[in-house]
C-alpha positions as CSV (number, residue, x, y, z in Angstrom):
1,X,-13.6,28.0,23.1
2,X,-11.3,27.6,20.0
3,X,-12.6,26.8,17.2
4,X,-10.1,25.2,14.9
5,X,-11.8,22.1,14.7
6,X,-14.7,23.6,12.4
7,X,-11.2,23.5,9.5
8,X,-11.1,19.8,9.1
9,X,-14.9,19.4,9.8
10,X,-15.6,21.5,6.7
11,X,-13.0,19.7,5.0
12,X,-14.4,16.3,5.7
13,X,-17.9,18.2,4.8
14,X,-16.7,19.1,1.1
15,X,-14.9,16.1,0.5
16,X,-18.0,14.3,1.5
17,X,-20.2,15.6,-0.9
18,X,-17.6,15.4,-3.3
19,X,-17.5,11.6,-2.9
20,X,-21.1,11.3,-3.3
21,X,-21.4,13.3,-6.4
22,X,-18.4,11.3,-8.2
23,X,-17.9,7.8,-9.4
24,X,-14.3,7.6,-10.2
25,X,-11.6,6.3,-8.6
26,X,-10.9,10.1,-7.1
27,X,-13.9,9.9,-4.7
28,X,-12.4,7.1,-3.1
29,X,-9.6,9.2,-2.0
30,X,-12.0,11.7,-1.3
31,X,-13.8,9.7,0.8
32,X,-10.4,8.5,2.9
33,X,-9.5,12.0,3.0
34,X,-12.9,12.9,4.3
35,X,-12.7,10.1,7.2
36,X,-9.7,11.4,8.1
37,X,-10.4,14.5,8.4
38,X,-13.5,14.0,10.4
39,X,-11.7,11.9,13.2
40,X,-9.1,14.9,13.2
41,X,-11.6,16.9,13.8
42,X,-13.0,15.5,16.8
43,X,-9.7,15.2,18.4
44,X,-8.8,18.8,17.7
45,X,-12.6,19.5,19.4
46,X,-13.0,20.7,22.6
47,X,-14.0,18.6,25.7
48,X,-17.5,19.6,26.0
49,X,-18.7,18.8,22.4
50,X,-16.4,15.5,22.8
51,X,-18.4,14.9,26.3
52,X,-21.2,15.8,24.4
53,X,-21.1,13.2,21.5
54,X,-20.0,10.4,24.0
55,X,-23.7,10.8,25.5
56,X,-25.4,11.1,22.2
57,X,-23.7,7.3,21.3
58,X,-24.2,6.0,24.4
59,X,-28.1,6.3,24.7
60,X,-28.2,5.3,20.9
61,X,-26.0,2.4,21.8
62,X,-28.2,1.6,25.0
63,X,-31.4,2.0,22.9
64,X,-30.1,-0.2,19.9
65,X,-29.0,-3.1,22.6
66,X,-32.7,-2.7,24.0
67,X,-34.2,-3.3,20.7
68,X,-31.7,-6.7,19.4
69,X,-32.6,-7.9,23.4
70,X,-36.5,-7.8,22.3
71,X,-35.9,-8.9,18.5
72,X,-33.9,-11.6,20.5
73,X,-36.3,-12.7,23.0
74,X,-39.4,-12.5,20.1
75,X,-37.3,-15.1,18.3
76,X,-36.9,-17.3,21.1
77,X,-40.5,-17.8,22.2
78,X,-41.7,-18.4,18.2
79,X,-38.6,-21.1,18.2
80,X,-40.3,-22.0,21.7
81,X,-43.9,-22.2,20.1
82,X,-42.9,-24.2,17.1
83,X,-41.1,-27.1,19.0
84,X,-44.4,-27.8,20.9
């Protein structure tokens, strides 16, 4: 497995911190730099830790929809209980 992707994800590591320590107008490039060096990144990553990350955001997605469904619902029945 190659590992040339770790290059830009340390780069969008550094850059990171680097726009969290600084407050000028260099950490927003920073920060731009940093996002674009994490998507770059993942597309230079190989398939299994892509495959691997597409699971990990789709049960968070699944278990974030689950949770707004029940806030949701909640809201409903005391909106419900209140026009009684």
């Amino acid at each position: 497995m190659a590992l040339f992707f770790l290059i830009p994800l340390c780069t969008a590591l550094a850059t990171g911190y680097f726009f969290k320590k600084s407050n000028d107008e260099l950490a927003y490039i920073a920060g731009v730099f940093a996002a674009i060096s994490l998507i770059f990144s993942l597309v230079l990553a190989p398939w299994q830790i892509q495959f691997g990350l597409l699971i990990i955001v789709l049960i968070i997605t699944n278990r974030l929809l689950q949770e707004n469904e029940s806030k949701q619902t909640q809201s409903k029945r005391q909106q419900f209980r209140q026009t009684k």
